[in-house]
C-alpha positions as CSV (number, residue, x, y, z in Angstrom):
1,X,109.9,108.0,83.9
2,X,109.8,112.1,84.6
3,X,110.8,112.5,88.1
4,X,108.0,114.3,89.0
5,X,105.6,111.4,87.9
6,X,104.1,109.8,90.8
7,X,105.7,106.3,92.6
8,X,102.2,104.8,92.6
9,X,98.6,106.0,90.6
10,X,95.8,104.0,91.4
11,X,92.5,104.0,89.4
12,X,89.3,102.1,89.8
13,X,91.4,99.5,91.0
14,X,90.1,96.5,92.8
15,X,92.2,94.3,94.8
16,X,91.5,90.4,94.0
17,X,92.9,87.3,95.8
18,X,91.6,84.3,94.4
19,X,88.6,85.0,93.0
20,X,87.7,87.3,96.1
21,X,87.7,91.2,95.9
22,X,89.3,92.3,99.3
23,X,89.3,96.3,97.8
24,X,87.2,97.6,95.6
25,X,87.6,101.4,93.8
26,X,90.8,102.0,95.0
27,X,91.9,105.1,94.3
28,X,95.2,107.1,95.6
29,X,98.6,108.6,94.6
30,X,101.4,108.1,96.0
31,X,104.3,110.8,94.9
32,X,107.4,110.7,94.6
33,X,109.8,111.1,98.3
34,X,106.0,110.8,100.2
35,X,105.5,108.4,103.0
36,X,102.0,106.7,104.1
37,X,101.2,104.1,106.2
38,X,98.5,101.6,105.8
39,X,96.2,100.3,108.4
40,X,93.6,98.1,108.9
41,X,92.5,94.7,110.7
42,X,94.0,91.5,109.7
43,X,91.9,90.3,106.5
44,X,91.4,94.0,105.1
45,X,93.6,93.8,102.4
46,X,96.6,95.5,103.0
47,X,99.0,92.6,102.4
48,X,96.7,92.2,99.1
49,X,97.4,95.5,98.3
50,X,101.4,95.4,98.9
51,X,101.4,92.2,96.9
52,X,99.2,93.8,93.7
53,X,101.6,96.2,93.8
54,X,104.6,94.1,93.9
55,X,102.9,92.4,91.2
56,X,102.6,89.2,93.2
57,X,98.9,89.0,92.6
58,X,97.3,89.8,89.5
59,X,94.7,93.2,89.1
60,X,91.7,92.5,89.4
61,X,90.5,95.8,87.4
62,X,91.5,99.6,86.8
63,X,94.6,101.3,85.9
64,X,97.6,100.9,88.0
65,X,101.0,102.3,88.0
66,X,104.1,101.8,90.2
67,X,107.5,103.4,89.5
68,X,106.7,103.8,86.0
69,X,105.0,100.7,85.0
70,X,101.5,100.0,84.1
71,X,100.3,96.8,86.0
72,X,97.6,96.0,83.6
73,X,100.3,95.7,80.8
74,X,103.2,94.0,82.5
75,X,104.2,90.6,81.5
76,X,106.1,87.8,83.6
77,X,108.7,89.2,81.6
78,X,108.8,92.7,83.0
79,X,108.0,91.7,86.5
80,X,112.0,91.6,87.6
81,X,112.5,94.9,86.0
82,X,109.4,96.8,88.2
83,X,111.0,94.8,91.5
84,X,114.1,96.2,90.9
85,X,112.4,100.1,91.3
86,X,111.2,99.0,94.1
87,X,112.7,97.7,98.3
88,X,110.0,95.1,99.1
89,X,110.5,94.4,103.2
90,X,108.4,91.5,104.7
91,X,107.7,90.7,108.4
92,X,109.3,87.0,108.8
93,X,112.9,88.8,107.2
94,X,113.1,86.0,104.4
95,X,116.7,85.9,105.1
96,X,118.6,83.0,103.8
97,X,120.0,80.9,107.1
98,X,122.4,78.9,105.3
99,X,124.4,81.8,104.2
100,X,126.3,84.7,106.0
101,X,124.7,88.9,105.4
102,X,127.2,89.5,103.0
103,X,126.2,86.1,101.2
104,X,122.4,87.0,101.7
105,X,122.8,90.7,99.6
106,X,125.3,89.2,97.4
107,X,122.3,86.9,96.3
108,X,120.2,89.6,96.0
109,X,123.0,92.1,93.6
110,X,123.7,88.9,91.6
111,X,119.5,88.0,90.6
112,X,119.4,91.8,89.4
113,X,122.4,91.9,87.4
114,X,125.1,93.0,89.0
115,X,128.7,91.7,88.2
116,X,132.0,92.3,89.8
117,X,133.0,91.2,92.7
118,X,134.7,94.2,94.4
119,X,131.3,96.4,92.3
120,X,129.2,94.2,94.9
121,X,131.3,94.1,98.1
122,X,131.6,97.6,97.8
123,X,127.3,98.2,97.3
124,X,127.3,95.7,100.6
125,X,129.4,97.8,102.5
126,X,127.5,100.9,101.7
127,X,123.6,99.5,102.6
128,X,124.9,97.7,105.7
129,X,126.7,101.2,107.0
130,X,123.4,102.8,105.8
131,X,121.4,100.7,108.8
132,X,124.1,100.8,110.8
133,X,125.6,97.3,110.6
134,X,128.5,98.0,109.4
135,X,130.7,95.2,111.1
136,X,127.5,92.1,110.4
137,X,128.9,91.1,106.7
138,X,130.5,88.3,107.8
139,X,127.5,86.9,110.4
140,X,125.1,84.4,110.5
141,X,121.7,85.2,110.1
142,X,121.0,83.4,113.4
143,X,123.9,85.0,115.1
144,X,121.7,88.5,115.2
145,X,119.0,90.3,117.1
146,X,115.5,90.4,114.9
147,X,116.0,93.6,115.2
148,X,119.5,93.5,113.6
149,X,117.7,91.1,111.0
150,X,115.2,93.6,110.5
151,X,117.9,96.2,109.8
152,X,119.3,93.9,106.7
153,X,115.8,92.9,105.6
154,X,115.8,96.7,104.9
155,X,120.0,97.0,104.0
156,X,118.6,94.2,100.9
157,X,115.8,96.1,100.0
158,X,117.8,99.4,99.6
159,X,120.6,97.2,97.2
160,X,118.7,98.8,94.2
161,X,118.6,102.2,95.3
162,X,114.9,102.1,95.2
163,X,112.2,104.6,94.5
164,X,109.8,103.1,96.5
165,X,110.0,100.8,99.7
166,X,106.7,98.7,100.1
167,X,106.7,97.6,103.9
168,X,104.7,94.7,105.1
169,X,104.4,95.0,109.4
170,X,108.3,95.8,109.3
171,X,108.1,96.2,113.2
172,X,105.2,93.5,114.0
173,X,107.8,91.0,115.9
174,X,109.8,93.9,117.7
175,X,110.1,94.9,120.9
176,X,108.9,98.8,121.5
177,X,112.3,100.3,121.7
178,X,113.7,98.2,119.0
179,X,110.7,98.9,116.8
180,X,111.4,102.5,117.2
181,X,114.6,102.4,116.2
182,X,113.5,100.5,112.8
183,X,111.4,103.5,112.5
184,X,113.6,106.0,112.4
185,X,116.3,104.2,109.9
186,X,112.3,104.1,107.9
187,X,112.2,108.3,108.6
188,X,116.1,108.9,107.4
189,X,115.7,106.5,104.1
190,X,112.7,108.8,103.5
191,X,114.3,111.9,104.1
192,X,116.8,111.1,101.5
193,X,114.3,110.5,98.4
194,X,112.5,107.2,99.1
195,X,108.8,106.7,99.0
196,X,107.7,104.4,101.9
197,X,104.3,102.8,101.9
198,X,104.3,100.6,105.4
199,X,101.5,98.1,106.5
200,X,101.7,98.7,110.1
201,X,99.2,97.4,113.2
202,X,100.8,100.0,115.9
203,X,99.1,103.0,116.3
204,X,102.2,104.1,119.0
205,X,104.5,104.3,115.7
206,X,101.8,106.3,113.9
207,X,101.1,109.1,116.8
208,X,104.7,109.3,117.2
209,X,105.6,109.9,113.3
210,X,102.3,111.3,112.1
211,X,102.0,110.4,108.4
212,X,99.4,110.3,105.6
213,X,97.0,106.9,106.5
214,X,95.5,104.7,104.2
215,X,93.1,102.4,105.6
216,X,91.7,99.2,104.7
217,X,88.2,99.1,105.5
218,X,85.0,97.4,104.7
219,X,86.6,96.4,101.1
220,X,87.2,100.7,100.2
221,X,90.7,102.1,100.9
222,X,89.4,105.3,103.3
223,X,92.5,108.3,102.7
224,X,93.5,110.6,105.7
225,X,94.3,113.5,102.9
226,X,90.5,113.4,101.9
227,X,89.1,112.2,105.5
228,X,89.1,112.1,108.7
229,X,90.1,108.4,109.5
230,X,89.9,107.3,113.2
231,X,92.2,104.6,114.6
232,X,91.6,101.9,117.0
């Protein structure tokens, strides 16, 4: 993939889940270090969306490419490979209780190939410095804040060195102050080369770091680069 090629190119696509289209005609580019939220009520298709791109649900139609591969030609085969490219963060954490943080990214390293033990304690250290829980390896998922759980939600989807973080409502179950404080750990890892698409209900985050805005509406996806969108 040339670097300048786009994280995500969307073309005539529409969105399906079941046999329902939720987004019909997509069409948007996403480059490569950009950052764009996307809105819309619940039941508008953005999680849809997220998960098409994810390759969790199938296209419906068009031509579709994230980090590099085409969506229409992937196989069940060549789905790890894509989620490797890309930090998937979801809003109920999917942390593993049972086991400690360090035990949780460990997981993560080992499904996507790594090997070595001190290779993987060392790539641990790094994300969990990189949101600022340095000291958590050795803690129980329970043990933290959501907020703190937030933070290695996001340390795991970072193991990979991403291109491209797909956020599902990373701050819907956060306080205000914590919230904002998972947005600007979302800012930095942006700053430093990440694309960020994030699914987001609160309009506070969005006048505070004004973005591009993709909305979900009335099955089109309406762009804030080519018009005006208004938020309630």
């Amino acid at each position: 993939m040339q670097p300048s090629a786009p994280v995500i190119e969307l073309h005539d696509v529409y969105v399906m889940q079941d046999v329902n289209t939720v987004l019909q005609k997509v069409d948007f580019t996403l480059e490569k270090g950009e950052f764009a939220y996307l809105v819309g009520r619940t039941g508008s298709g953005k999680s849809s969306l997220l998960k098409t791109l994810y390759a969790d649900l199938p296209l419906g139609s068009g031509a579709a490419t994230v980090v590099g591969y085409a969506l229409p030609k992937l196989d069940n085969d060549n789905v790890p490979y894509l989620r490797r490219k890309l930090g998937i963060i979801f809003q109920d954490f999917q942390l593993l209780f049972d086991r400690s943080v360090a035990e949780n990214l460990t997981f993560v390293l080992k499904a996507t190939g790594w090997k070595g033990k001190a290779k993987i304690q060392q790539r641990i250290s790094e994300v969990l410095m990189r949101v600022g829980l340095a000291g958590a390896a050795g803690k129980m998922p329970h043990q933290l804040s959501g907020g703190e759980q937030q933070r290695v939600v996001i340390a795991r989807a970072l193991l990979n060195e991403p291109l491209l973080l797909l956020a599902d409502e990373p701050t819907g179950n956060l306080d205000p102050d914590v919230a904002d404080s998972i947005m600007r750990l979302f800012v930095e890892i942006n700053n430093a080369g990440t694309a960020v698409l994030m699914a987001t209900h609160n309009y506070q985050i969005i006048k505070q770091y004004p973005k591009r805005v993709l909305q979900c509406k009335d099955g089109q996806l309406l762009d804030s680069a080519r018009a005006g969108i208004e938020l309630s």
